[in-house]
Biopython code that builds the backbone (N, CA, C, O; Angstrom):
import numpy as np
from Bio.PDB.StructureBuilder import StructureBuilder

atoms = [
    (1, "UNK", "N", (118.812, 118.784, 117.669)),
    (1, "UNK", "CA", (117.865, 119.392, 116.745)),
    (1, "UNK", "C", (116.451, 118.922, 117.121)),
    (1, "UNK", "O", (116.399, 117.800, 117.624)),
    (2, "UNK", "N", (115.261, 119.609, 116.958)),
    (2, "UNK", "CA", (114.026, 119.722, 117.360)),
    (2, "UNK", "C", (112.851, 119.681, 116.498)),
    (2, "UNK", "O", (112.726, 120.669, 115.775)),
    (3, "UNK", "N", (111.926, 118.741, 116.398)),
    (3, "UNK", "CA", (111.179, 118.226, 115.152)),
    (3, "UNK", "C", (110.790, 119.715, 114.746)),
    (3, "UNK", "O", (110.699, 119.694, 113.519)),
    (4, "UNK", "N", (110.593, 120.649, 115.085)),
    (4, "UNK", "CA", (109.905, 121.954, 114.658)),
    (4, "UNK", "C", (111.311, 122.624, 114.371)),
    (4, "UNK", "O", (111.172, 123.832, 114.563)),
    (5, "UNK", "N", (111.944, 122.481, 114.184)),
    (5, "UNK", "CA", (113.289, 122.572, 113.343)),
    (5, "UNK", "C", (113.691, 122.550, 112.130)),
    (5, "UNK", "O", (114.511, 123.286, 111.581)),
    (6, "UNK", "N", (112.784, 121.231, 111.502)),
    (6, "UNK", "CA", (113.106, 120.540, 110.297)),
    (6, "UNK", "C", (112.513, 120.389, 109.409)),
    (6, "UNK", "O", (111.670, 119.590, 109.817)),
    (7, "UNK", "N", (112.297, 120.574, 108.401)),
    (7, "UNK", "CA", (111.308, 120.780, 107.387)),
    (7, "UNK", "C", (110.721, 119.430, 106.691)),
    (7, "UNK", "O", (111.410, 118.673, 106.007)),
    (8, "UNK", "N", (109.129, 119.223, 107.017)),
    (8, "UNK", "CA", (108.746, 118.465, 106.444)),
    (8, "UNK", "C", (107.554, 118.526, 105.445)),
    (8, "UNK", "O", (107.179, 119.663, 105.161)),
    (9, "UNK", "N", (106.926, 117.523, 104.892)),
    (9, "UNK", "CA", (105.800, 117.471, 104.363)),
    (9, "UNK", "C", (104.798, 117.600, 104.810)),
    (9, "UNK", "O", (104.642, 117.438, 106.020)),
    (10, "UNK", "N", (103.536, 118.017, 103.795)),
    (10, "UNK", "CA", (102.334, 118.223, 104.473)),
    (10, "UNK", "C", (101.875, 117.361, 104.663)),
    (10, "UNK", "O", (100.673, 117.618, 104.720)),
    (11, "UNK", "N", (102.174, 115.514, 104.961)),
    (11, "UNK", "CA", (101.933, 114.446, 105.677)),
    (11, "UNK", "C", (102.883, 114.422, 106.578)),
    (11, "UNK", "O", (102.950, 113.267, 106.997)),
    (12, "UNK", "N", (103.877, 115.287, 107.246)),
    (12, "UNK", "CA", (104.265, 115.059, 108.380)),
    (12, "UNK", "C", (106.062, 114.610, 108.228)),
    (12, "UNK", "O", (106.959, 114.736, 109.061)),
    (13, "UNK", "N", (106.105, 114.041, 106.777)),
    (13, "UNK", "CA", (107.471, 113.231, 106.750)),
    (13, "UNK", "C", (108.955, 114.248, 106.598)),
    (13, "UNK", "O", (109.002, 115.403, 106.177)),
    (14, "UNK", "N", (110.141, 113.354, 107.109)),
    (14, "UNK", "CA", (111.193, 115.119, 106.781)),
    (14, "UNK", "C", (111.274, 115.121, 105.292)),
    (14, "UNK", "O", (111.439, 114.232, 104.457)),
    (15, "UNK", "N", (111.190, 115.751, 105.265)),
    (15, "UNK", "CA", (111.502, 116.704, 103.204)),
    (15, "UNK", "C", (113.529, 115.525, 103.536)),
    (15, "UNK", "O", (113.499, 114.448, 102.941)),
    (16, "UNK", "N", (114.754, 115.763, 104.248)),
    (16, "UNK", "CA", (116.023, 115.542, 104.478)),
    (16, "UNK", "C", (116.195, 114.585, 104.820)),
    (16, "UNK", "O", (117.285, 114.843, 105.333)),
    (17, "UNK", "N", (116.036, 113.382, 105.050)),
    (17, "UNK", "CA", (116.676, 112.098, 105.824)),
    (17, "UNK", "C", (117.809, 112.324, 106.312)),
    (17, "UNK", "O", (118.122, 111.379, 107.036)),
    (18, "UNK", "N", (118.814, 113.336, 106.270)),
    (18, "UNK", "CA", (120.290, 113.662, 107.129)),
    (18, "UNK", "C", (119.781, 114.467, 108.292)),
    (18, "UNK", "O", (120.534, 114.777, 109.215)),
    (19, "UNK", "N", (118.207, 114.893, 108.252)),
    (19, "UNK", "CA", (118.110, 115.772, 109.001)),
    (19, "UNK", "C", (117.994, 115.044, 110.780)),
    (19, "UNK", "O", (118.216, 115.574, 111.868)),
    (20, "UNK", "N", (117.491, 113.446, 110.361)),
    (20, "UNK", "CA", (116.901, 112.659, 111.313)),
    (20, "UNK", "C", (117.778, 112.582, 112.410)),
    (20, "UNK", "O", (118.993, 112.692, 112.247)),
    (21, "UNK", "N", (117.096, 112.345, 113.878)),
    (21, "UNK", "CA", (117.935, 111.925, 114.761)),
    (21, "UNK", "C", (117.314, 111.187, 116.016)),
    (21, "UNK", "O", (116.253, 111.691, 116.388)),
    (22, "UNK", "N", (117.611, 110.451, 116.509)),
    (22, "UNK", "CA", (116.537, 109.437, 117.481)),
    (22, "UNK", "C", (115.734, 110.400, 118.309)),
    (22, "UNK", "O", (114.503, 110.384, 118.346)),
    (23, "UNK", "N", (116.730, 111.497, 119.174)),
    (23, "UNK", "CA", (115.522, 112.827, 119.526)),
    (23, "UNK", "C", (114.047, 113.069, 118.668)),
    (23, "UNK", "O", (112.943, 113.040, 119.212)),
    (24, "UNK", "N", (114.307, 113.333, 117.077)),
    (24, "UNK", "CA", (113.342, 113.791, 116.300)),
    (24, "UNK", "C", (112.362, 112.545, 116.564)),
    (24, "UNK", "O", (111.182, 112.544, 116.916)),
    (25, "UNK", "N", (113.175, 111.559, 116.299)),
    (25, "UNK", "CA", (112.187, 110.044, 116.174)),
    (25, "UNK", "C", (111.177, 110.032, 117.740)),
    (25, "UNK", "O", (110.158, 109.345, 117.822)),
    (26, "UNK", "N", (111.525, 110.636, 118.531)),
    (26, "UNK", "CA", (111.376, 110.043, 119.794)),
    (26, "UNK", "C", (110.016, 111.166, 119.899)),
    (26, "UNK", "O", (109.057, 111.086, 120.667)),
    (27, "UNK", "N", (110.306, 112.259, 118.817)),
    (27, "UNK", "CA", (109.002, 113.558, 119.073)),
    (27, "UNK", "C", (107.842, 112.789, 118.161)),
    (27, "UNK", "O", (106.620, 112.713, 118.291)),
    (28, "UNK", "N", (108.972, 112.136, 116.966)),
    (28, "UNK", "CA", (107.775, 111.659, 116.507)),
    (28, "UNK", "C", (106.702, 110.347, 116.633)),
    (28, "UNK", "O", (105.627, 110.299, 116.036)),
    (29, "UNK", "N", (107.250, 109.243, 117.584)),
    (29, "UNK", "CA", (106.310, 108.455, 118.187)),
    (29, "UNK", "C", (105.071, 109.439, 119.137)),
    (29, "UNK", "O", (103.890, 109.319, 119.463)),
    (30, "UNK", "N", (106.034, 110.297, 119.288)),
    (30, "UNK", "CA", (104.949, 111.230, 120.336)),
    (30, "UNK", "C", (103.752, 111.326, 119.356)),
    (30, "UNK", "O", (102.695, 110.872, 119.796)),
    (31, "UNK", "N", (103.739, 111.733, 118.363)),
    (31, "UNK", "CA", (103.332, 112.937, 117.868)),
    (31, "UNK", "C", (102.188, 111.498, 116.847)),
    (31, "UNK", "O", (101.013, 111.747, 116.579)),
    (32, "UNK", "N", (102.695, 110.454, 116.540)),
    (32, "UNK", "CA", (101.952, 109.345, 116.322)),
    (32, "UNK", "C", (101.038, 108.341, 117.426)),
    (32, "UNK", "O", (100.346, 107.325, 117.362)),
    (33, "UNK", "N", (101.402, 109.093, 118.225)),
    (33, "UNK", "CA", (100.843, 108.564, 119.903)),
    (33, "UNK", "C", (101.365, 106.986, 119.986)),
    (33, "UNK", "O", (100.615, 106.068, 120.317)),
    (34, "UNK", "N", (102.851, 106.800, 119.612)),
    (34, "UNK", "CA", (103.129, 105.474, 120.559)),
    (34, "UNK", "C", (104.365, 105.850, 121.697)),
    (34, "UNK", "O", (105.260, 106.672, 121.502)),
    (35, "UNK", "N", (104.190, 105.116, 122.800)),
    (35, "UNK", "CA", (104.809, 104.724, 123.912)),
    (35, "UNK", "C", (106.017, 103.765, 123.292)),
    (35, "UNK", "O", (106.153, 102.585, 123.612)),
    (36, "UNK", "N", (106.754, 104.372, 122.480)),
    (36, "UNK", "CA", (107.915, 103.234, 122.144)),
    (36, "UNK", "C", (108.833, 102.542, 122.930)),
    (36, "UNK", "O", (109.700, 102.973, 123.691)),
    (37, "UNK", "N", (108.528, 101.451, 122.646)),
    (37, "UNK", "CA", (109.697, 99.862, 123.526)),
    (37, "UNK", "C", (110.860, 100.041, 122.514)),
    (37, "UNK", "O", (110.996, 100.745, 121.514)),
    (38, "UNK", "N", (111.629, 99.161, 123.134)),
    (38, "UNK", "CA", (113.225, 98.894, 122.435)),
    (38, "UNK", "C", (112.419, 98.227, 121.162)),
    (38, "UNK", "O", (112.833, 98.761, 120.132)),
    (39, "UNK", "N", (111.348, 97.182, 120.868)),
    (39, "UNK", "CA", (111.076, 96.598, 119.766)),
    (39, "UNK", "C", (110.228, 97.770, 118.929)),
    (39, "UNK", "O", (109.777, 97.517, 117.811)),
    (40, "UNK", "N", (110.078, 98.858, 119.456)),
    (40, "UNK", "CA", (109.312, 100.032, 118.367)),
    (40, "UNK", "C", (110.710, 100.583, 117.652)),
    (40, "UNK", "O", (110.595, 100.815, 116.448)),
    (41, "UNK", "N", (112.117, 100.837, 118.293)),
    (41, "UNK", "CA", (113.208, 101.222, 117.663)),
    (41, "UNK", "C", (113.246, 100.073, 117.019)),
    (41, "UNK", "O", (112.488, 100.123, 116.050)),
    (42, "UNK", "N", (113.816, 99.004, 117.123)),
    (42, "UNK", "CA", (114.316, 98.030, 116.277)),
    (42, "UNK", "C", (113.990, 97.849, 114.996)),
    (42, "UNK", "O", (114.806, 97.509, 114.139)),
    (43, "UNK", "N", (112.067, 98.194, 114.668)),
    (43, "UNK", "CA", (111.809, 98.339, 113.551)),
    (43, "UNK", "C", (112.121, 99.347, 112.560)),
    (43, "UNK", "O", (112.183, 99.141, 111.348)),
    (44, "UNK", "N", (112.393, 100.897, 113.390)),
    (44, "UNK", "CA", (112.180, 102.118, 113.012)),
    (44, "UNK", "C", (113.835, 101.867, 112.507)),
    (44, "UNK", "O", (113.952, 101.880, 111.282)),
    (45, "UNK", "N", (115.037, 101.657, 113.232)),
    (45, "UNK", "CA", (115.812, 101.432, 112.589)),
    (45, "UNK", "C", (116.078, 100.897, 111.573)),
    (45, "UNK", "O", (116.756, 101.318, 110.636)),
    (46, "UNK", "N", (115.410, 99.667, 111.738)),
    (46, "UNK", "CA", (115.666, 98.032, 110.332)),
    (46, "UNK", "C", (115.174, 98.865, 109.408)),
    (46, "UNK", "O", (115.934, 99.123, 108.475)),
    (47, "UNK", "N", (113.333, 99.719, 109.406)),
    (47, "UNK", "CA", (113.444, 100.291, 107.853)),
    (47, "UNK", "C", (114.215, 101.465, 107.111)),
    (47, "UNK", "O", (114.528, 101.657, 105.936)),
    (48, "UNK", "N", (114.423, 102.303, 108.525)),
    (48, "UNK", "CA", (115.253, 103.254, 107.839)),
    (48, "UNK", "C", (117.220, 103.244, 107.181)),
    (48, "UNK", "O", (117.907, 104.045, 106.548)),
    (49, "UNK", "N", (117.504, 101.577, 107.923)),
    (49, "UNK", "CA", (118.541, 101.148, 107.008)),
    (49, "UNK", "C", (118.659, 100.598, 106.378)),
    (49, "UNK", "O", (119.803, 100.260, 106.077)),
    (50, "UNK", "N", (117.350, 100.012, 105.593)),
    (50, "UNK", "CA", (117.189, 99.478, 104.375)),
    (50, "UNK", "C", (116.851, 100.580, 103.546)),
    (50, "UNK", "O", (117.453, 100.705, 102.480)),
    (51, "UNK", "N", (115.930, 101.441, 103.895)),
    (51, "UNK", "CA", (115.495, 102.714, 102.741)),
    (51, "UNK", "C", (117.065, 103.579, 102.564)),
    (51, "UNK", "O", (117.235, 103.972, 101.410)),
    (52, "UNK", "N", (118.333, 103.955, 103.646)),
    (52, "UNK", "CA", (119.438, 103.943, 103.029)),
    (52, "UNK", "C", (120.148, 103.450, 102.560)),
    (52, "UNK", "O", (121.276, 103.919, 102.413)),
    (53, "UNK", "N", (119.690, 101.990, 102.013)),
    (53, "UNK", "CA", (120.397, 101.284, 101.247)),
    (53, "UNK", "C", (119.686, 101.018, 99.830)),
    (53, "UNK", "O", (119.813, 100.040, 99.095)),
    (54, "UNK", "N", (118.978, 102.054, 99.676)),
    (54, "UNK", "CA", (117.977, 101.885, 98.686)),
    (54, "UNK", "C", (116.570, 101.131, 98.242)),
    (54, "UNK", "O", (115.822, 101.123, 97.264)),
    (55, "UNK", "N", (116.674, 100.379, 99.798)),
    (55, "UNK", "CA", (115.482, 99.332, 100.006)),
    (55, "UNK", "C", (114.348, 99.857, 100.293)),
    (55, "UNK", "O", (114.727, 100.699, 101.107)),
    (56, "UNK", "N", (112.860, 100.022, 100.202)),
    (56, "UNK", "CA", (111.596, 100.589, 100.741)),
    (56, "UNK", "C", (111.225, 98.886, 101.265)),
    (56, "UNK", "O", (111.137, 98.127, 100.300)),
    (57, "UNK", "N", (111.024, 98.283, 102.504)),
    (57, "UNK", "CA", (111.006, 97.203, 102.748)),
    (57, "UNK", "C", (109.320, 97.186, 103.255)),
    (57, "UNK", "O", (108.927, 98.041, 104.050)),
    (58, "UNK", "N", (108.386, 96.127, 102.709)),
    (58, "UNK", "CA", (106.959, 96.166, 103.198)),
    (58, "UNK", "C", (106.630, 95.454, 104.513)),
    (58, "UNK", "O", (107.446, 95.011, 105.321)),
    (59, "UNK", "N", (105.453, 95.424, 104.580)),
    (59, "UNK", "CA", (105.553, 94.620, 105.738)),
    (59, "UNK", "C", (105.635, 92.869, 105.900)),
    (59, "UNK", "O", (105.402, 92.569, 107.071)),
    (60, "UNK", "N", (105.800, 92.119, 105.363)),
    (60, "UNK", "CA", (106.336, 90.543, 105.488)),
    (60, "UNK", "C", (107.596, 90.654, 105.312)),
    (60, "UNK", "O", (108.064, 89.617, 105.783)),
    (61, "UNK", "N", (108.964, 91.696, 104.662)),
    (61, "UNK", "CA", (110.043, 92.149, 105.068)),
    (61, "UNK", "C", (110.296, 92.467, 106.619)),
    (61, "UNK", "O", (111.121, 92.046, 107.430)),
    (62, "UNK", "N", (109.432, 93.220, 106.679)),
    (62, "UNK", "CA", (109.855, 93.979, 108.125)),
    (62, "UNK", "C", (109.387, 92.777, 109.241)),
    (62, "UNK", "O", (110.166, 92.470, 110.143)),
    (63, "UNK", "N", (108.164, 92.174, 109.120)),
    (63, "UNK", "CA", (108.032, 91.146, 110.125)),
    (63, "UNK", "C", (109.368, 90.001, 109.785)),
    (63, "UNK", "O", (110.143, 89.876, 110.733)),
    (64, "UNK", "N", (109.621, 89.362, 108.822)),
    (64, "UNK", "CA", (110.768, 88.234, 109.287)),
    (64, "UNK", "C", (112.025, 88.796, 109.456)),
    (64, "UNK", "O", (112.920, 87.989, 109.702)),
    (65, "UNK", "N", (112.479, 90.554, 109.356)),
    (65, "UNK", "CA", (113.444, 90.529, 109.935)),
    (65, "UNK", "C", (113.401, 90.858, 111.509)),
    (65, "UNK", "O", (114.437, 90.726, 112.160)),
    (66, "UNK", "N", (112.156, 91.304, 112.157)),
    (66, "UNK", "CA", (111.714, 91.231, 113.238)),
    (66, "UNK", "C", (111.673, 90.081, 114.133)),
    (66, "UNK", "O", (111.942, 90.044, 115.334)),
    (67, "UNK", "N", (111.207, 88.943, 113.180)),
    (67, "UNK", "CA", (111.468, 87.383, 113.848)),
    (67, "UNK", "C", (112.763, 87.122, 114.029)),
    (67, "UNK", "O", (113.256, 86.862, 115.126)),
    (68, "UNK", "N", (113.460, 87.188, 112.816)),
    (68, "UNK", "CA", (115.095, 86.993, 113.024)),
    (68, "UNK", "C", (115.567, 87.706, 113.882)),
    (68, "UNK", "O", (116.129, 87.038, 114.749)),
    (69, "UNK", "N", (115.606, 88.879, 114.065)),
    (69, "UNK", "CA", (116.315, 89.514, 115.236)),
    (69, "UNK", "C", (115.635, 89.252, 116.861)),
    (69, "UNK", "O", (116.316, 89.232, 117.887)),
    (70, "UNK", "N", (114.340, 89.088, 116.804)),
    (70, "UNK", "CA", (113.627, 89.225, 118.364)),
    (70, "UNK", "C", (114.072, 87.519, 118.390)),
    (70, "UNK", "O", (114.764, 87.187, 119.352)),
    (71, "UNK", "N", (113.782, 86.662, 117.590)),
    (71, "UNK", "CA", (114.106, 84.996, 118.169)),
    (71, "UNK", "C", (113.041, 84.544, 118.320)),
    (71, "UNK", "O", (113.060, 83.436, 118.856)),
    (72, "UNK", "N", (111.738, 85.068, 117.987)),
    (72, "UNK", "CA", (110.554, 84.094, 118.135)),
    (72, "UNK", "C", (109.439, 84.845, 116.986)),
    (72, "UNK", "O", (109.655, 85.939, 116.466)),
    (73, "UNK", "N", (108.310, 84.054, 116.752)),
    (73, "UNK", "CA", (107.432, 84.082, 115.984)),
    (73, "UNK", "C", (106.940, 85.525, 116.017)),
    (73, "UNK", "O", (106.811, 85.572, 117.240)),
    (74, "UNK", "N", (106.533, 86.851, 115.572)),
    (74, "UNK", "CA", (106.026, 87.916, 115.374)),
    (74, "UNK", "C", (105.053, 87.777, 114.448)),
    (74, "UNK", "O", (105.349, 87.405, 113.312)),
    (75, "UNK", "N", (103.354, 88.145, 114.914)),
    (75, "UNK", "CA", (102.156, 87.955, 113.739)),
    (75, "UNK", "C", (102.130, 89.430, 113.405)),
    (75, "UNK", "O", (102.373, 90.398, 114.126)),
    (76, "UNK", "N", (101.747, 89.358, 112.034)),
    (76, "UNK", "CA", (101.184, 90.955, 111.527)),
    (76, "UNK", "C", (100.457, 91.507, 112.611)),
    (76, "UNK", "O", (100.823, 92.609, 113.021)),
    (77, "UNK", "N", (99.279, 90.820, 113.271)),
    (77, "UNK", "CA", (98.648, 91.572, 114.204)),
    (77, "UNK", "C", (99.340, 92.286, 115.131)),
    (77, "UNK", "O", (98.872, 93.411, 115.305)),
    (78, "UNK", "N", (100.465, 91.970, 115.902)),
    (78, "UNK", "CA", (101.606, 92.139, 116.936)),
    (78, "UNK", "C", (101.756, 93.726, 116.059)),
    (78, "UNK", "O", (101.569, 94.855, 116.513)),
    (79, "UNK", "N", (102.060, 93.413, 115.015)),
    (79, "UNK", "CA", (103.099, 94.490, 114.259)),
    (79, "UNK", "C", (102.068, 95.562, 114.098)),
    (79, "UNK", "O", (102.599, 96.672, 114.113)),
    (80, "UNK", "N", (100.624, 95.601, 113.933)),
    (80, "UNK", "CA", (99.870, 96.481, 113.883)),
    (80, "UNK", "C", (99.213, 97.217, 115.437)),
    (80, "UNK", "O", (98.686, 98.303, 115.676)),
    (81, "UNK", "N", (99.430, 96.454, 115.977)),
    (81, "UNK", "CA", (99.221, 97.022, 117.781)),
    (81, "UNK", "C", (100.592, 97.854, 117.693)),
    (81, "UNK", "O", (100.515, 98.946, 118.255)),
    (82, "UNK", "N", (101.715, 97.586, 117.157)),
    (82, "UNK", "CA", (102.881, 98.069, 117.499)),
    (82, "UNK", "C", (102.458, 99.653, 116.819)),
    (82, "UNK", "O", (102.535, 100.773, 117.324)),
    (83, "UNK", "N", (101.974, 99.190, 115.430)),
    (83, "UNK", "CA", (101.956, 100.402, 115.008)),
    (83, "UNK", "C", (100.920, 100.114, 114.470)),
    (83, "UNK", "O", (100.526, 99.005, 114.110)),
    (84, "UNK", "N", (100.450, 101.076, 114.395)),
    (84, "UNK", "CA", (98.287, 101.114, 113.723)),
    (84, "UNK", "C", (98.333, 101.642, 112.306)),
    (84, "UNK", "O", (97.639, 101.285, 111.354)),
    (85, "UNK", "N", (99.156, 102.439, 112.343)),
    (85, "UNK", "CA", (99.158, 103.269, 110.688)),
    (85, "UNK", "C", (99.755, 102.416, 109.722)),
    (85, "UNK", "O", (100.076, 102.965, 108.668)),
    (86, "UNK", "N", (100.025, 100.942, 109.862)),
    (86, "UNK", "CA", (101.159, 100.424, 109.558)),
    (86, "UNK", "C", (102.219, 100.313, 109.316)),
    (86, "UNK", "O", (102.750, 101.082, 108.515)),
    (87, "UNK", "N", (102.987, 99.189, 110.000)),
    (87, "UNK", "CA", (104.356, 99.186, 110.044)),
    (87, "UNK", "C", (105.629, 100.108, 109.249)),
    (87, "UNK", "O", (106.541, 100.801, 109.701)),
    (88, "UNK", "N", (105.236, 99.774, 107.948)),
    (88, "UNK", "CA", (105.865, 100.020, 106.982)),
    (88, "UNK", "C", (106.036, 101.666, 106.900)),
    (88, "UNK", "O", (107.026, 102.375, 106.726)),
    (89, "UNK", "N", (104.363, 102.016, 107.141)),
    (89, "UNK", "CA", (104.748, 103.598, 106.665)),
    (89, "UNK", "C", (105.163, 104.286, 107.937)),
    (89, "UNK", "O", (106.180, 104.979, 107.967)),
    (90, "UNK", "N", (104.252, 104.074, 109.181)),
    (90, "UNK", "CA", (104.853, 104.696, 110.175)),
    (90, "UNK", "C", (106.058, 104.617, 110.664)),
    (90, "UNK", "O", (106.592, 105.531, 111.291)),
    (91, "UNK", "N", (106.780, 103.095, 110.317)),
    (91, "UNK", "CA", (108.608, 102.833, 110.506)),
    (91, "UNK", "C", (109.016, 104.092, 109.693)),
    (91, "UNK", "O", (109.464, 104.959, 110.443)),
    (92, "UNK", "N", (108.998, 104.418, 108.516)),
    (92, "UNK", "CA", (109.586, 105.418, 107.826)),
    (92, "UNK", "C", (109.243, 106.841, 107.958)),
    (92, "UNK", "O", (109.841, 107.864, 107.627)),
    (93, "UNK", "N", (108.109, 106.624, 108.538)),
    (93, "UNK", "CA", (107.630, 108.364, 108.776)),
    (93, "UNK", "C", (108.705, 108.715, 110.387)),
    (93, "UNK", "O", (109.487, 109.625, 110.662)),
    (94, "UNK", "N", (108.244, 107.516, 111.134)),
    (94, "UNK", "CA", (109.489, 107.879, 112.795)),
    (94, "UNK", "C", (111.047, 107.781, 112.302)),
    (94, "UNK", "O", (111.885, 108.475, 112.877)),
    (95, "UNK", "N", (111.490, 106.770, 111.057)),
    (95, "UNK", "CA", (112.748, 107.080, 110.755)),
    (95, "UNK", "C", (113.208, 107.704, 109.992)),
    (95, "UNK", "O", (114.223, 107.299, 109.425)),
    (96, "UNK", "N", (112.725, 108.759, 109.720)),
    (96, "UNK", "CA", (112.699, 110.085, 108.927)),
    (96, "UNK", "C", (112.931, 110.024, 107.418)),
    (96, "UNK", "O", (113.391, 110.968, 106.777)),
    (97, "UNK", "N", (112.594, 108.897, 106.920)),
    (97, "UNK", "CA", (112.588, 108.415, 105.773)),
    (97, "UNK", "C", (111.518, 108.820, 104.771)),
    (97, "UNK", "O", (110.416, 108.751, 105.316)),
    (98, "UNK", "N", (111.438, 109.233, 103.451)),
    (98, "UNK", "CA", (110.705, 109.955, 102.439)),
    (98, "UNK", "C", (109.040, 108.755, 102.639)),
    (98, "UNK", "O", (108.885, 107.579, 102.967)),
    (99, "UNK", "N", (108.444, 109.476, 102.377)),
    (99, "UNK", "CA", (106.882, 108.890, 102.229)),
    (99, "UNK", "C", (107.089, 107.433, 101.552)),
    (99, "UNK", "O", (108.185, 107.347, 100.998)),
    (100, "UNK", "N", (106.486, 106.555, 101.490)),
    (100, "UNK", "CA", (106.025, 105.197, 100.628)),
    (100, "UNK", "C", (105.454, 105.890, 99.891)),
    (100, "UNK", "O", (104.819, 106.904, 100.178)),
    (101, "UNK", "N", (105.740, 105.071, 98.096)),
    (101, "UNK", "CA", (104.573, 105.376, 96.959)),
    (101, "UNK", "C", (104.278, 104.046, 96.840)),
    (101, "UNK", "O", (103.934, 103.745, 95.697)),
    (102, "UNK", "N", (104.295, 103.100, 97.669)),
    (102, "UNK", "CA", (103.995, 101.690, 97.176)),
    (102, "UNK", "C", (102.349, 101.831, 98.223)),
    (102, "UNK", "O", (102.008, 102.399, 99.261)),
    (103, "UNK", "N", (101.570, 100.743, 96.960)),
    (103, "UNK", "CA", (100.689, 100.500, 97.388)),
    (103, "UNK", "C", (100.384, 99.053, 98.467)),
    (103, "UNK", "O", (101.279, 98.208, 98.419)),
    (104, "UNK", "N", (99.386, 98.797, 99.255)),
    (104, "UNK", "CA", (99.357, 97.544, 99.826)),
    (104, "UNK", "C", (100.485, 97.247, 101.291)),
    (104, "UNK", "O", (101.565, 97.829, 101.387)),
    (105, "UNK", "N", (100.087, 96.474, 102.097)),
    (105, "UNK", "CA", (101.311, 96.017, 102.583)),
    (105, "UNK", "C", (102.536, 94.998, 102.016)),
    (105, "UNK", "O", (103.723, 95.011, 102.341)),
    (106, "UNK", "N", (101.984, 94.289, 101.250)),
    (106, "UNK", "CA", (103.227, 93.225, 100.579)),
    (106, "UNK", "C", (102.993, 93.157, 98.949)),
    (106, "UNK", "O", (103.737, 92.474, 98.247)),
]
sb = StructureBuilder()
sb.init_structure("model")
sb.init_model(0)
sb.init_chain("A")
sb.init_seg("    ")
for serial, (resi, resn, name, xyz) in enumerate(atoms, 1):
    if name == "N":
        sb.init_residue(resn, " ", resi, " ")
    sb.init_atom(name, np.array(xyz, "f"), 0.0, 1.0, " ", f" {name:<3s}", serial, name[0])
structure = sb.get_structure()
């Protein structure tokens, strides 16, 4: 399936979270202009299986489970080169996860 396939919001996000698929994800780093590493999935995954578990996880969530899994220290700054729009929302916008209504990063 093909991001122009799937119906989203007029910020870009899918309207379906069943609709998602690492293809879509992969149009949509495009389409956010990152060059994703294995550590740009790792995040995009971690939030979008916490938001199916009912979790919206911010960003000092998403950085120490980033530390825990990578094995060494990760600074917010790291996490904002990773992603500029921040972590939090752009993890969920590439893992096809519904918009954030939370304000702030933490």
């Amino acid at each position: 399936m093909a991001l122009e396939s799937v119906e989203r919001t007029e910020n870009g996000y899918l309207v379906d979270m069943n609709d998602w698929t690492e293809e879509i994800a992969a149009e949509l780093f495009a389409e956010e202009g990152i060059e994703p590493t294995e550590e740009h999935w790792d995040v995009v995954r971690y939030v979008r299986e916490e938001r199916l578990n009912g979790e919206e996880p911010n960003e000092r969530q998403i950085l120490k489970a980033m530390q825990k899994k990578w094995g060494r220290k990760v600074t917010s700054k790291e996490m904002y080169e990773m992603f500029p729009n921040m972590p939090s929302k752009q993890g969920l916008k590439i893992g096809g996860c519904p918009q954030s209504t939370r304000k702030g990063g933490y």
